[in-house]
N, C-alpha and C positions, 0 to 999 in steps of 0.2 A: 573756464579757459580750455580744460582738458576738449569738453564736449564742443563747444568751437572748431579745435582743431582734427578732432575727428572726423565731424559735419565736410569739412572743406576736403580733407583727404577723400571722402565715400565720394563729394561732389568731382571731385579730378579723378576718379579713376572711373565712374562714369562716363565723363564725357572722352576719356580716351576709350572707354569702351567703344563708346557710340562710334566714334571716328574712325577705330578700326573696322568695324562691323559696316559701317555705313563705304570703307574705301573696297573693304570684301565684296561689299556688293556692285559696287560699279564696277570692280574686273569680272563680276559673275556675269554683267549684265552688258560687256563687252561685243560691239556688235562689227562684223566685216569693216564698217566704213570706220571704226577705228584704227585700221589695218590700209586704209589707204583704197577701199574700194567707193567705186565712184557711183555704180547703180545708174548710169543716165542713159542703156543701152549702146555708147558709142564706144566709149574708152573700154578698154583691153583691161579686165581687173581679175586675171590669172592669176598674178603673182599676187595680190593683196589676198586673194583668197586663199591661195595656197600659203600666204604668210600667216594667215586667222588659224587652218589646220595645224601647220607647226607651231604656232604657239603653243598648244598643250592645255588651252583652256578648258579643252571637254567640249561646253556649248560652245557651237558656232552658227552664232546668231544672225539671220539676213533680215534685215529690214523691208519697205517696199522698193521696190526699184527696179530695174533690167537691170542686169549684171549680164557682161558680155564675157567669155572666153575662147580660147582659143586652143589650148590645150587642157588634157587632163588633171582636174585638181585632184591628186591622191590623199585620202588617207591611208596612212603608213601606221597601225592601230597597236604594235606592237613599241613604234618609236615614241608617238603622241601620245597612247593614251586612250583613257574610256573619250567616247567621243560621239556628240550628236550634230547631225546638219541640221538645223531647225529655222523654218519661218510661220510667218501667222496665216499665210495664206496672197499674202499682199508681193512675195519675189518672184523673179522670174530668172534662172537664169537662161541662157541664150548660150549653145552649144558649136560654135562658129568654127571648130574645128575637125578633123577625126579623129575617133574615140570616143569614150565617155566623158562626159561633162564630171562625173565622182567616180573615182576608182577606189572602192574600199580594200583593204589587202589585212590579211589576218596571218599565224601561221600554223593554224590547227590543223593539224597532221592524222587524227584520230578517226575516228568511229564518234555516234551518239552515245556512247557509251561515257558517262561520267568518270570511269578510272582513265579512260584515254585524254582524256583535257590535261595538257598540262599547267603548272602554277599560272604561268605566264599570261596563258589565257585570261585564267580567271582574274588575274590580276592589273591586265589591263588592254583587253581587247574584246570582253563579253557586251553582248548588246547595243553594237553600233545602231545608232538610231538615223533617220533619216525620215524627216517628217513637216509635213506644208508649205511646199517646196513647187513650180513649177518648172518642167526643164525642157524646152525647147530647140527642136535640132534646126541649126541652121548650115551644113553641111550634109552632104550625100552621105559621108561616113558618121555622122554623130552619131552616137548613143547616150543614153540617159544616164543610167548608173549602168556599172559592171562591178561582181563583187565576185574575190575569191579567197578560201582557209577562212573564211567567217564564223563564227561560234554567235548564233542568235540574231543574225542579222534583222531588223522589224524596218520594214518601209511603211509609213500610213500616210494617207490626205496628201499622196504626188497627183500632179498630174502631167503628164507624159505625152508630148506631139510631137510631129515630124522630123523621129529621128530615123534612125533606120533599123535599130531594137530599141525597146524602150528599157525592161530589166535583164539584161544580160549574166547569168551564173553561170561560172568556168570552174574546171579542174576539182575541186572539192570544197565546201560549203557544208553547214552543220543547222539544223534546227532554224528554218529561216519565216520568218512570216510575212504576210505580204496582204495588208486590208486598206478598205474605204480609199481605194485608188482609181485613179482614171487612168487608162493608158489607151490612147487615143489616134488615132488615123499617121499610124508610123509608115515606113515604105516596109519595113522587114517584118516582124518578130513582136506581138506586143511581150508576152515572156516567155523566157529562153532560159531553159536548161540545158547548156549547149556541153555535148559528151561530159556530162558533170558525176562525181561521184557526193551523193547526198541520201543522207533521212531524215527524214520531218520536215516537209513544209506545206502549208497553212497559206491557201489564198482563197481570201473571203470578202464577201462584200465589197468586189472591185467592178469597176465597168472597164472592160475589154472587148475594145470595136473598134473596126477599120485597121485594121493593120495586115498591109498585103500578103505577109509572110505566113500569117496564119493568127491564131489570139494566143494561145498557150501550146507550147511546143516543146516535147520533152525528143529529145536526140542522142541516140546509144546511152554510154555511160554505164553507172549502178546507182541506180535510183529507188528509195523505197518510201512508203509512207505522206502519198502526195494525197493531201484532201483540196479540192473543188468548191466552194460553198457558197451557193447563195450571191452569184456571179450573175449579171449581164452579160454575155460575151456573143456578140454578133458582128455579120458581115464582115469575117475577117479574111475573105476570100476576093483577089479580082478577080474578073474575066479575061487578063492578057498576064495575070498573076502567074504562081507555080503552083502545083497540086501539094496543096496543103489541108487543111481544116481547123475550124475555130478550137477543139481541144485534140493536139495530135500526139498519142505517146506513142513512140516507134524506136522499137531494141535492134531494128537491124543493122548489123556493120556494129554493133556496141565493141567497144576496148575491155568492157566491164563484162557485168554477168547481164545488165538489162534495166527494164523497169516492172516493177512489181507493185504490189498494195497500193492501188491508187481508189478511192472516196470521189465520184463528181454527184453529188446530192445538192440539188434545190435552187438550180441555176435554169436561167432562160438562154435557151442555147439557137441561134438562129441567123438563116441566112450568109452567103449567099449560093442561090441557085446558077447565077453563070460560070461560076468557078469552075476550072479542069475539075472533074473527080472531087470535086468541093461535099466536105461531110462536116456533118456536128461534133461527134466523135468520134473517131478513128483510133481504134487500140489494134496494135501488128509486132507480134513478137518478133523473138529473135532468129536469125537466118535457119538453126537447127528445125526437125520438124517432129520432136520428138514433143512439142505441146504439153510443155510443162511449167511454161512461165503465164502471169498475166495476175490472181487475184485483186479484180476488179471490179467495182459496184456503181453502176448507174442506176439511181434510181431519184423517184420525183422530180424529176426536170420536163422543163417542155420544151421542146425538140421539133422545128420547122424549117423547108425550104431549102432544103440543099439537094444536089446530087442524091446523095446518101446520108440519110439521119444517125442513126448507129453503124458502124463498119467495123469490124471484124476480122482480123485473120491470124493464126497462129497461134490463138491465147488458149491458158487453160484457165479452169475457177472464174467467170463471168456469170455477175450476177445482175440481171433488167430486170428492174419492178416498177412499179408504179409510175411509169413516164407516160405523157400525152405529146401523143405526137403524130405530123401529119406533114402534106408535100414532101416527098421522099421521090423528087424524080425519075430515078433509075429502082432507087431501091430505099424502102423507109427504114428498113434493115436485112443488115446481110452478113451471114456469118458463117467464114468458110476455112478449113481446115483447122478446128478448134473443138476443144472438148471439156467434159464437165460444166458446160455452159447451163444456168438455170435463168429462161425465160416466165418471170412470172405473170399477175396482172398487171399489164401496159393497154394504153387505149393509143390504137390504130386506126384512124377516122378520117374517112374524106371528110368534111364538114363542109356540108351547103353553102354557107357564109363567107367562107376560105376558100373555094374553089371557083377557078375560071378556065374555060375549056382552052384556052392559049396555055393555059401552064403546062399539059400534057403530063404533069406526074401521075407516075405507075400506081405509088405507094407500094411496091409490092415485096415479100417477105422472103429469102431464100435462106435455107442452112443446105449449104453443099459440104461435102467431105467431112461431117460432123461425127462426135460421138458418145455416148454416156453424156447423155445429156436431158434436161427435164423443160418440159414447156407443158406449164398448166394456168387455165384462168384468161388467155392471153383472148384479146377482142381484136378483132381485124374487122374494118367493112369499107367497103367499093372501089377494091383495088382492080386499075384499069389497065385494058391493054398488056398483059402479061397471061405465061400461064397459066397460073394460078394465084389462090389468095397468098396461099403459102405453099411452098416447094420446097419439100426435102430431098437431095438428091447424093445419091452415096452413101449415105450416114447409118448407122448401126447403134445399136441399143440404145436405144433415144425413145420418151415416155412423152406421148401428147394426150393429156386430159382436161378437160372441163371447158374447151376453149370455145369461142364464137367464132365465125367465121363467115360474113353478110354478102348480098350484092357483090361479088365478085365476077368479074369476065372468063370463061372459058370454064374453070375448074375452082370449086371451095379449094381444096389441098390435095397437093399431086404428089404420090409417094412414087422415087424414081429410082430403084436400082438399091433400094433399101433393104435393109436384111435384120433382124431380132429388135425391131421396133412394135411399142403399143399405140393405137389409136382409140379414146373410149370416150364415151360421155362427152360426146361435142357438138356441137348445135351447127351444120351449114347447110345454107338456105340461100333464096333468093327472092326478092320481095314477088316475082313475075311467076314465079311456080305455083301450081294448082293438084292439087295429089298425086305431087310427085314428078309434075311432067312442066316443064317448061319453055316458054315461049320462043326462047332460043334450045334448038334440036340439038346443036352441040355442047349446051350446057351440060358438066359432070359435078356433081356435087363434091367427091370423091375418087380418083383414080390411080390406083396402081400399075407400073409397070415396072416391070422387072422384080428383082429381089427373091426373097423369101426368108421363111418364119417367122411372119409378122404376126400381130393378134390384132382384128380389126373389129370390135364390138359394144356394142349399145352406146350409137350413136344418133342424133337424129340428121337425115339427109336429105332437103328437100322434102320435109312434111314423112317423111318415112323412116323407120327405125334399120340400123342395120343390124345383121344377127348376130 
């Protein structure tokens, strides 16, 4: 009897197991249209969704459907709670307002620094997630998401159209990541660090294109610790657009100290060529001219069709390696008033395949107002229509060795007004020279003007050594 009733007690607290467990799960599994949202792209489901945030559930889950709004759904992550936006791939919502379609709001006040976080943080605002999610602008003012005081913000698998910024970060933000995203043919910004104070963020394996305002755009602020990785980001430039470029960080006018330690490695960076002043990347310190901001690394990327492929001005600690790159309309690169810049092996190439005599790109190379600076290894060939292949002008103790320098118009490398610079071990030629003398009279392999206390020796120059 005893074992009878033991059997039936195990058996009833069982099954209230199961029923608690099994009713846990279905508020886990709690989705928007539990809340009253309708998903049929017509009805207004603002408030259902901002009723889903204030619940406190953590996940808030979107099924397939349009979801229309009109105003800003916030989360409030401090009042809510740890908190994710999540869909499978199948929502959309429809941003039929101005503003952001998600306003995330933290109140991390700190530094990256771990003693700066306080409890509150960690206890219920770390790691807002937002993830497989469509967010479409249907207003001139929409924006996708806007996030500010964040601690870890992670955006993955959005994709992002016609708003007029796609990711928007204000005032200050913490440690944010930003992967396997689309952000796609917006009028403004596809992201925006708009005068932000932030370190560490992580945007990686995103496609960023078509967005007139520029693809990634870093504006004043104090910004440190930006890596790049392994990005698509092209044509983010119009032609009746503003002078922007697909990666733009620019400290002028900053409130802050600037932007610094920025990683763009292993991205295809391209187009467009109509664009005002339209570049690949554009790094331009801060208003001071004392050239002491900037450690920044470009390298393995390929880099096509703009105005200007790498651009230049203000920075200090710039380092080019290993990038291929070509159609550089005005300039394939250019880099002026900036020092400690180290140009290493990058491949500079018309490429037969790639070129069409309408394009008229120069490709051509300028360091103006340069200084303490290294270029060795670096290939240049049949840069047109310019002075030279590459033109140093102003610049001062500056080391050029090993470098190529092909088929160029007018002049291999024209030293202008240069002063305690090396030229050594460099190969410039022209396929049309014959010992030494060339088809074109005004060809100069090598030309100085101006300056002094250069060292210009064992090089080869049109089939000739210099001494």
């Amino acid at each position: 009897m005893r074992c009878q009733v033991l059997c039936c007690l195990v058996l009833l607290s069982s099954i209230v197991f199961v029923q608690q467990t099994s009713v846990a799960i279905a508020a886990e599994q709690k989705t928007v249209r539990d809340f009253g949202a309708v998903g049929d792209g017509k009805a207004d489901d603002t408030a259902a969704l901002q009723k889903a945030v204030d619940a406190g559930l953590g996940a808030v889950r979107f099924t397939k459907g349009v979801y229309r709004i009109t105003q800003p759904v916030v989360v409030d992550l401090d009042k809510v709670g740890f908190t994710s936006i999540l869909g499978d791939g199948t929502a959309r919502i429809v941003m039929a307002g101005p503003g952001p379609a998600l306003r995330l709001v933290g109140t991390h006040g700190g530094s990256a620094d771990p003693r700066t976080v306080k409890p509150n943080v960690w206890a219920r605002q770390r790691m807002p997630l937002v993830d497989g999610l469509e967010i479409v602008g249907n207003h001139e003012q929409a924006v996708a998401i806007e996030a500010l005081g964040t601690m870890q913000l992670t955006i993955t698998r959005v994709n992002i159209r016609e708003c007029l910024h796609g990711i928007h970060l204000v005032r200050r933000n913490r440690n944010i990541i930003i992967s396997n995203c689309h952000v796609y043919k917006n009028r403004g910004i596809g992201i925006y660090l708009d005068e932000l104070n932030l370190h560490q963020i992580n945007i990686t394996g995103t496609h960023v294109s078509y967005n007139a305002g520029g693809g990634i755009v870093v504006r004043g602020g104090d910004v440190r610790n930006i890596h790049i990785a392994g990005c698509d980001i092209e044509g983010n430039m119009f032609k009746d657009g503003p002078e922007t470029a697909n990666v733009l960080i620019d400290s002028r006018g900053s409130t802050g100290a600037g932007v610094a330690e920025v990683a763009i490695t292993g991205c295809t960076i391209q187009h467009t060529r109509t664009g005002p002043e339209s570049a690949n990347i554009r790094v331009i310190g801060p208003d001071a001219h004392d050239r002491t901001w900037g450690h920044v690394t470009i390298a393995s990327n390929v880099l096509s069709d703009t105005q200007y492929n790498i651009d230049l001005l203000k920075a200090r600690g710039v380092t080019i390696v290993g990038n291929t790159v070509w159609t550089g309309l005005k300039y394939s690169l250019r880099v002026r008033d900036c020092s400690n810049v180290i140009i290493g092996v990058n491949n500079f190439d018309r490429n037969p395949g790639y070129y069409r005599e309408e394009d008229k790109s120069t490709n051509a190379m300028l360091l103006q107002g340069c200084c303490d600076s290294t270029i060795n290894g670096l290939h240049i060939n049949g840069v047109r229509e310019a002075p030279a292949g590459l033109v140093m002008e102003n610049c001062r103790r500056c080391n050029v060795t090993g470098c190529t320098i092909l088929d160029c118009d007018n002049t291999g490398l024209l030293l202008k007004d240069v002063t305690n610079c090396r030229v050594s071990n460099c190969l410039i030629d022209r396929a049309d020279t014959k010992d030494g003398n060339s088809k074109d009279l005004d060809w100069k392999p090598l030309l100085v003007e101006g300056g002094g206390r250069n060292v210009i020796d064992d090089n080869i120059t049109s089939g000739q050594r210099t001494p």
